[in-house]
Each structure stands twice: as structure tokens, then as C-alpha cells.
C-alpha positions in Angstrom: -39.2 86.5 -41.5 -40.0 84.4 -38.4 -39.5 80.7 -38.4 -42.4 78.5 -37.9 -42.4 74.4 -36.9 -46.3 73.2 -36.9 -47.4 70.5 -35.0 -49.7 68.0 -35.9 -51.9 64.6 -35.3 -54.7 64.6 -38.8 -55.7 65.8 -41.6 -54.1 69.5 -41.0 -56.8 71.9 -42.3 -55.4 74.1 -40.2 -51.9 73.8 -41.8 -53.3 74.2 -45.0 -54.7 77.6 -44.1 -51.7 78.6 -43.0 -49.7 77.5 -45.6 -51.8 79.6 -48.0 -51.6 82.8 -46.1 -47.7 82.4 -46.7 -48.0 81.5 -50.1 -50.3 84.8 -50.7 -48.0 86.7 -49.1 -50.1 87.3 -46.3 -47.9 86.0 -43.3 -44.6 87.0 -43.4 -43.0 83.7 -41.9 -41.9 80.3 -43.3 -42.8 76.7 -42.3 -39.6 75.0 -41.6 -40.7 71.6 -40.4 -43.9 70.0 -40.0 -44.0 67.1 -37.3 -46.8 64.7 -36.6 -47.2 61.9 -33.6 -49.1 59.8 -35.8 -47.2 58.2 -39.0 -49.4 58.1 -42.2 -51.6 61.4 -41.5 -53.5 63.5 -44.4 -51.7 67.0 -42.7 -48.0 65.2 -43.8 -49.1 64.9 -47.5 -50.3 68.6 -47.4 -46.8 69.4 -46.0 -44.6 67.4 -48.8 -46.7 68.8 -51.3 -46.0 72.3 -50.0 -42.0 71.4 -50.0 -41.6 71.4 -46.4 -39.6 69.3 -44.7 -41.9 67.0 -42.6 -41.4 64.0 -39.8 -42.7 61.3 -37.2 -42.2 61.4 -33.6 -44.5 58.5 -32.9 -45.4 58.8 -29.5 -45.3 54.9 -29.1 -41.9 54.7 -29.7 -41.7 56.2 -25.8 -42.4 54.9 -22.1 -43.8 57.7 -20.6 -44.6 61.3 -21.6 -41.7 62.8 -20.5 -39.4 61.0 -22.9 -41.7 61.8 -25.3 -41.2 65.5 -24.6 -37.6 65.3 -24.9 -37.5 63.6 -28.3 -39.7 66.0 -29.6 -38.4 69.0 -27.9 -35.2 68.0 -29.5 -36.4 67.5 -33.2 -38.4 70.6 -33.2 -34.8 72.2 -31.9 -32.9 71.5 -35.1 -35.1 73.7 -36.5 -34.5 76.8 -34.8 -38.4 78.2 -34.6 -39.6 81.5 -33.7 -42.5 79.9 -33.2 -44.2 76.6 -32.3 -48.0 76.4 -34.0 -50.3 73.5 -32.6 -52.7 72.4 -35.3 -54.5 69.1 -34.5 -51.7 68.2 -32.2 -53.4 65.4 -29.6 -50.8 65.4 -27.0 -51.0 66.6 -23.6 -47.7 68.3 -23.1 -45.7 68.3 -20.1 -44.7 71.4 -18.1 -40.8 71.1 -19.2 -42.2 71.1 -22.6 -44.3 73.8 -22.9 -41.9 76.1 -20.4 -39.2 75.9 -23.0 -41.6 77.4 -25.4 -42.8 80.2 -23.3 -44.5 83.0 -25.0 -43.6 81.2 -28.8 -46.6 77.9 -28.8 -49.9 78.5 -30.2 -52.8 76.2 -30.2 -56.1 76.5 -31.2 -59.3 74.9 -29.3 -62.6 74.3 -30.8 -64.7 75.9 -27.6 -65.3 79.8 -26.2 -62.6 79.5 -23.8 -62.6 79.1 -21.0 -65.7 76.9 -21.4 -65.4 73.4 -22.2 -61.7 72.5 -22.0 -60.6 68.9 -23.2 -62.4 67.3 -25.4 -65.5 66.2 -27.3 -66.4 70.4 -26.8 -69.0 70.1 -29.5 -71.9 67.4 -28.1 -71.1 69.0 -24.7 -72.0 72.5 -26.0 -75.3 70.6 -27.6 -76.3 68.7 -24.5 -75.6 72.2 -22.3 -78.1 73.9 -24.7 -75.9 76.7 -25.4 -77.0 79.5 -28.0 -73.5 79.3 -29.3 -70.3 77.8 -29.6 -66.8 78.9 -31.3 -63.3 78.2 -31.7 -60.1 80.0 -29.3 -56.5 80.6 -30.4 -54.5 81.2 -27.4 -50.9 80.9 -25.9 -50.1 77.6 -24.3 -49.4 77.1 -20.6 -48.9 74.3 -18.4 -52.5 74.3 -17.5 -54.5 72.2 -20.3 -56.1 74.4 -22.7 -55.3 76.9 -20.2 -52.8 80.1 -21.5 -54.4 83.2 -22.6 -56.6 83.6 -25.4 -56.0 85.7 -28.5 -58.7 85.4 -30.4 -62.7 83.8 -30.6 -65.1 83.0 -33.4 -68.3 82.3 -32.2 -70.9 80.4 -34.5 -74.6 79.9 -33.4 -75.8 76.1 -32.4 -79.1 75.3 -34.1 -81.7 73.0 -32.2 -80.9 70.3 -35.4 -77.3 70.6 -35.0 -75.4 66.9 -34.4 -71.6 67.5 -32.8 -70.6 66.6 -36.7 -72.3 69.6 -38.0 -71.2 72.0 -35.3 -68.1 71.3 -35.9 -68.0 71.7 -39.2 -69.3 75.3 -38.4 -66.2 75.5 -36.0 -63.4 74.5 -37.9 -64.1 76.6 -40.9 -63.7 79.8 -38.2 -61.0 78.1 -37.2 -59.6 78.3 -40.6 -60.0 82.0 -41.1 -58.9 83.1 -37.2 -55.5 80.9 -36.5 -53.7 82.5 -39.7 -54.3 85.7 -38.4 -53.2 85.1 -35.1 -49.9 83.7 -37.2 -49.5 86.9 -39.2 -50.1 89.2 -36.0 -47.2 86.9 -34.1 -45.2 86.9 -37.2 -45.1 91.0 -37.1 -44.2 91.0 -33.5 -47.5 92.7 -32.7 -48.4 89.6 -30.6 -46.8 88.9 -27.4 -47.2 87.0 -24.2 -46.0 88.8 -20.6 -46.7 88.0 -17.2 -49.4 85.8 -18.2 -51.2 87.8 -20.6 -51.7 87.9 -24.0 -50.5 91.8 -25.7 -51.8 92.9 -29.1 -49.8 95.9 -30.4 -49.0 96.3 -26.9 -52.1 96.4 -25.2 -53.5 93.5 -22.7 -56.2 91.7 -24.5 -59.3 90.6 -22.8 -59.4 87.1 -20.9 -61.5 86.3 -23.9 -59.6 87.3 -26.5 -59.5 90.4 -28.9 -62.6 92.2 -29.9 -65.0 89.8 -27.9 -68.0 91.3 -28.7 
């Protein structure tokens, strides 16, 4: 069973899906910690009242981003993790962060990846008058939103859609496709080498697994 921390900034619908896979039976890993940047956050409730041990690593409690990075690199630590899931979590990470994770951090991204990295994806996917718009799991790299991508949903944007409503449409994907990614990693069929993302040991696409 594969040890998971699960990092977060909100309300942690993602979490929550997770969490229920696990309590189905449907991921065979286990949620040691849950840690949050932000004190007082929806996704810690969800955590307690799942009985796993949860924290704050406020980042204003730091000077600059790299001594962030070491607290928090430190906390998740105590836990041991097989692997590091980012749900929500609105930090840019630093290179000496996300290289001791190498191959082990997930993060989800509410755009067709590579499109529209950063943020406010949604209204820029409206004002670009795309046909349609998605969410992206992928492995974590230095690069922002960068790392290659396991997985896509794709949802269609409607002429009436406001950046609230489309992402509504997103985050619901997002809530069936990052548990699978989960249970995939958590059977060692997922793997990340030489800069590519493997799915029971094949190379998966630049934009992700079964595209089309």
C-alpha cells in the first residue's frame, strides 16, 4: 500500500474524491498527512473528518520561497510518502523542491495542457473562442505546469458559458480523472523516466493517455 501526503490551498474536492476511492477500496494507498498553506481551509475539515492527520505550513510565516520549501519539504518528510498529490495547492514550487520529489508529485491543472498554463485558464479559453476546454493530471517539473501529462478530460465550452460555469464543467472531470491517475500510481503501473510519463510501461502521448 503506497503512502500518500496531499497538498492543498481550499476547499479540497479533489481530496475528497480521493479519499473516497480509498474508502471504496478502489486505490490501494493511504493518506498519511494532509498539509495546507492556508490555515482555516474547507479541504482540512474534509481531512479531520476522514481521520487523517492534517497541518499548516503558512507560507507567511517565511521570507522568501526558498525557506518556505524547506519547511515544507521537511514536514511532508516525517511522513515518509510514496507519493506527493497536489490538489488545490497555490504555490509555485522551487526547483530544490520539486527535484526531491522526482517522479513521486502529481498535480492537476484545469487546461488541455500544454495550453493555457498559469492561471485564470477558464475566461482565457472563453475569450480565445475555443470549442473546448479540460482538465490535465501530470507529473511535476521545475517548469510551471510543465512535467508530463497523464491524463485529459476535455468538456465542450458553450457560447453562454461564464469562466464560473466552465469551470464547474472542469472540476467535476477533474474529480473522476485525478483518482485514477492515483490508483494507476498506486499499482506501480505509472511511472515517470527521462522525462516521460510510462503507463504499464509504455510512453504516453505528450497529451496524455488515450487523447482522442
Amino acid at each position: 500500500m503506497k503512502s500518500i501526503v496531499v497538498l492543498i490551498s481550499g476547499n479540497g474536492s479533489n481530496l475528497q474524491a480521493i479519499i473516497d476511492q480509498i474508502d471504496n477500496e478502489k486505490i490501494n494507498g493511504k493518506i498519511v498527512a494532509v498539509i495546507s498553506n492556508i490555515d482555516g481551509v474547507y479541504g482540512l475539515q474534509r481531512a479531520e473528518q476522514a481521520g487523517i492527520n492534517n497541518l499548516v505550513v503558512s507560507h507567511k510565516d517565511y521570507a522568501s520561497r526558498e525557506e518556505y520549501d524547506t519547511a515544507l519539504l521537511a514536514n511532508i518528510e516525517r511522513f515518509s510518502p510514496d507519493l506527493i498529490v497536489l490538489a488545490g495547492f497555490m504555490r509555485i514550487l522551487t526547483p530544490y523542491f520539486v527535484n526531491s520529489f522526482t517522479g513521486k508529485m502529481l498535480n492537476v491543472h484545469p487546461s488541455l495542457l500544454p495550453k493555457y498554463k498559469g492561471l485564470n485558464t477558464h475566461q482565457r479559453a472563453i475569450d480565445d473562442d475555443e470549442p473546448e476546454h479540460g482538465a490535465s493530471i501530470h507529473f511535476v517539473s521545475p517548469e510551471l505546469d510543465g512535467g508530463p501529462v497523464i491524463l485529459q478530460a476535455k468538456v465542450p465550452v458553450f457560447p453562454e458559458d461564464s469562466a464560473t460555469d466552465l469551470a464547474a464543467r472542469v472540476q467535476e472531470q477533474e474529480r473522476q480523472i485525478y483518482p485514477m491517475v492515483v490508483k494507476w500510481f498506486c499499482e506501480d503501473r505509472l511511472s515517470m523516466q527521462n522525462g516521460k510519463a510510462y503507463l504499464d510501461n509504455e510512453v504516453i502521448g505528450d497529451n496524455g493517455y488515450a487523447a482522442n
